[in-house]
C-alpha positions as CSV (number, residue, x, y, z in Angstrom):
1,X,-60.8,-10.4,-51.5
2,X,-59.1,-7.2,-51.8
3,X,-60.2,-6.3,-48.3
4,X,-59.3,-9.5,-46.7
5,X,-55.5,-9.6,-48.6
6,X,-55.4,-5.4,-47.2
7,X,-56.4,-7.2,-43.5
8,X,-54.1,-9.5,-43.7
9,X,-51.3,-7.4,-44.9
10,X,-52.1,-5.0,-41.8
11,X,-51.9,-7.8,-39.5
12,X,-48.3,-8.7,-40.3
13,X,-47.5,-5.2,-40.5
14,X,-48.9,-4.7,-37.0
15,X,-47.4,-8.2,-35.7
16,X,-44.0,-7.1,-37.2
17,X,-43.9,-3.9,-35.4
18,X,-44.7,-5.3,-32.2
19,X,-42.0,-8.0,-32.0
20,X,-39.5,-7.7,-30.3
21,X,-36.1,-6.9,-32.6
22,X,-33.7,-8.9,-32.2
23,X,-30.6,-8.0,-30.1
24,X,-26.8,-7.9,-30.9
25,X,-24.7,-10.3,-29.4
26,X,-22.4,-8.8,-27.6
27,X,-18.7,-9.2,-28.3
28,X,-16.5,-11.6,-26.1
29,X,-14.5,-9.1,-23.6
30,X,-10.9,-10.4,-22.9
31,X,-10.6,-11.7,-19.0
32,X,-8.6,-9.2,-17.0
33,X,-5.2,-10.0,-16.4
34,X,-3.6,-10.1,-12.9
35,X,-1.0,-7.0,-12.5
36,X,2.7,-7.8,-13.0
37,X,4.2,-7.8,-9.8
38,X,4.4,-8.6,-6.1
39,X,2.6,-8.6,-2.8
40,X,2.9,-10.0,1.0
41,X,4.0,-9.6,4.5
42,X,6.1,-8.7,5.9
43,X,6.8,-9.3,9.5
44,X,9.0,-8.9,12.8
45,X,9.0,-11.5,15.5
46,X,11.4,-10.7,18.8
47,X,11.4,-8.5,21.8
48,X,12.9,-5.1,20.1
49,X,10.8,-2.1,19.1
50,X,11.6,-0.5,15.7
51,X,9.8,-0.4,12.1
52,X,10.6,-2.3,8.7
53,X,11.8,-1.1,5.8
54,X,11.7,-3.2,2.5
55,X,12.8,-2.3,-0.5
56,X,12.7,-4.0,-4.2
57,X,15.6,-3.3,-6.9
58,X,15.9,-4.5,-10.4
59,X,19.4,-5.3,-10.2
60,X,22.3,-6.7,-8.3
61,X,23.2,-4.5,-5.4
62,X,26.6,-3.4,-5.5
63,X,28.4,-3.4,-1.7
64,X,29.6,0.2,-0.4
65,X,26.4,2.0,-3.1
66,X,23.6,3.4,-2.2
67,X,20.6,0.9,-3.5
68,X,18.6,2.4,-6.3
69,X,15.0,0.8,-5.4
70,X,12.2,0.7,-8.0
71,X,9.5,-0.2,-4.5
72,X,10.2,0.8,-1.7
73,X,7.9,0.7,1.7
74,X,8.5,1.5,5.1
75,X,6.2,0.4,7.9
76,X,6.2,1.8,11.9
77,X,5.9,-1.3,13.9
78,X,6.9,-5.2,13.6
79,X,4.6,-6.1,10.5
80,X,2.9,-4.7,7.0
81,X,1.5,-6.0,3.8
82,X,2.9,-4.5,0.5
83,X,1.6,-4.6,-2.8
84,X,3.8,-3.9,-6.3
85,X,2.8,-3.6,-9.5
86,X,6.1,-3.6,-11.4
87,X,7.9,-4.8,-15.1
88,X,8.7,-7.8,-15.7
89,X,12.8,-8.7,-15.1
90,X,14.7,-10.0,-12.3
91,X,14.3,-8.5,-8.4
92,X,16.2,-8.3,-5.8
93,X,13.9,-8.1,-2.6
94,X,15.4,-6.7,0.9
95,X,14.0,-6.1,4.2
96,X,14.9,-5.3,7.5
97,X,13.9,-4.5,11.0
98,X,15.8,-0.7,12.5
99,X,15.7,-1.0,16.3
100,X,14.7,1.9,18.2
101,X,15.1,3.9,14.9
102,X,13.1,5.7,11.9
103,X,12.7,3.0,9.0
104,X,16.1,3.7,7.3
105,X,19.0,2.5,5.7
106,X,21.5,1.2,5.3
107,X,21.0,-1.8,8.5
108,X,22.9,-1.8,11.2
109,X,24.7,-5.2,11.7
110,X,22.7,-6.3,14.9
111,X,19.1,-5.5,12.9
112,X,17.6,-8.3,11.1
113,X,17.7,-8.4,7.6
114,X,16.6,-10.7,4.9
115,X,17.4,-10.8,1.7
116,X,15.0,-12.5,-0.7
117,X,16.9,-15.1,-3.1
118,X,17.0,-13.6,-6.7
119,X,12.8,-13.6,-8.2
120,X,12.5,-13.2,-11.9
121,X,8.8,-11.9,-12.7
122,X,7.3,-12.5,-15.9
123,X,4.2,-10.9,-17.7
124,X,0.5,-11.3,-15.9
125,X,2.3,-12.6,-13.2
126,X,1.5,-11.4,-9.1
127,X,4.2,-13.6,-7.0
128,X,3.0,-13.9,-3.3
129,X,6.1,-13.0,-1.0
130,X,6.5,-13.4,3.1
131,X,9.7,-12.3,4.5
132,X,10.2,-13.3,8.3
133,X,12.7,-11.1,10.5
134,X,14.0,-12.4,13.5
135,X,16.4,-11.7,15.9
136,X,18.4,-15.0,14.3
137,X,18.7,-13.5,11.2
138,X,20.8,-10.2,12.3
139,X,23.4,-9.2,10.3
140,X,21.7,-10.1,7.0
141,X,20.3,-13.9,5.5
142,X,19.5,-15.0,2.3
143,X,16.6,-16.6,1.6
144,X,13.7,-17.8,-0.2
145,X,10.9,-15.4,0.2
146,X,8.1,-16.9,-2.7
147,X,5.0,-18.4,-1.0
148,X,3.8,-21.3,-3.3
149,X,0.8,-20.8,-5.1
């Protein structure tokens, strides 16, 4: 009886050591956020050469001083696609097209500029911009820039 209790005993044993332990769950991950910020195109349609400059500033700009940008990207050639990850706050979004010179401010009046209507970004959000320059909107336009989502 002994022997066969022992036997017995050796089987589980055996049996235990064999199974497969169980595994931890793992613990739930948080989804990744999208960055804070902004990306697009932007894009010159018309017959002049030059480049694009477009810049992004978290305040109002002030005539007659120089812009403090918090983005800023310049682009050789009619089109480019920007990406900024930035705070959240208010943003004041500018581009324009220098004919026949280096990407460079301020613009001349005959140059076609855009400026973006005010965008306030919040938190996790990415807001999907395109900013059109043509030769109509020389001399500066206002308007809105956001691509709905």
């Amino acid at each position: 009886m002994k022997q066969i209790l022992f036997a017995a005993w050796a089987v589980i044993l055996l049996a235990s050591c064999s199974a497969p332990q169980p595994t931890a769950t793992p613990a739930p991950t948080d989804t990744p956020r999208p960055p804070t910020g902004f990306s697009g195109k932007v894009e010159y349609t018309g017959a002049a050469e030059g480049n694009i400059l477009i810049l992004a500033m978290d305040h109002v700009p002030v005539q007659d001083e120089a812009p403090a940008p918090v983005a800023i990207e310049t682009y050789m050639g009619a089109s480019g696609e920007f990406s900024w990850q930035l705070p959240t706050g208010p943003y004041y979004i500018t581009a324009f097209y220098t004919i026949g010179r280096d990407p460079q401010g301020p613009p001349l009046p005959n140059e076609p500029t855009v400026f973006c209507n005010p965008i306030q970004l919040s938190e996790n959000e990415n807001i999907t911009l395109y900013i059109p320059l043509t030769d109509a909107n020389a001399g500066g336009v206002n308007i809105d820039c956001v691509v709905a989502n």
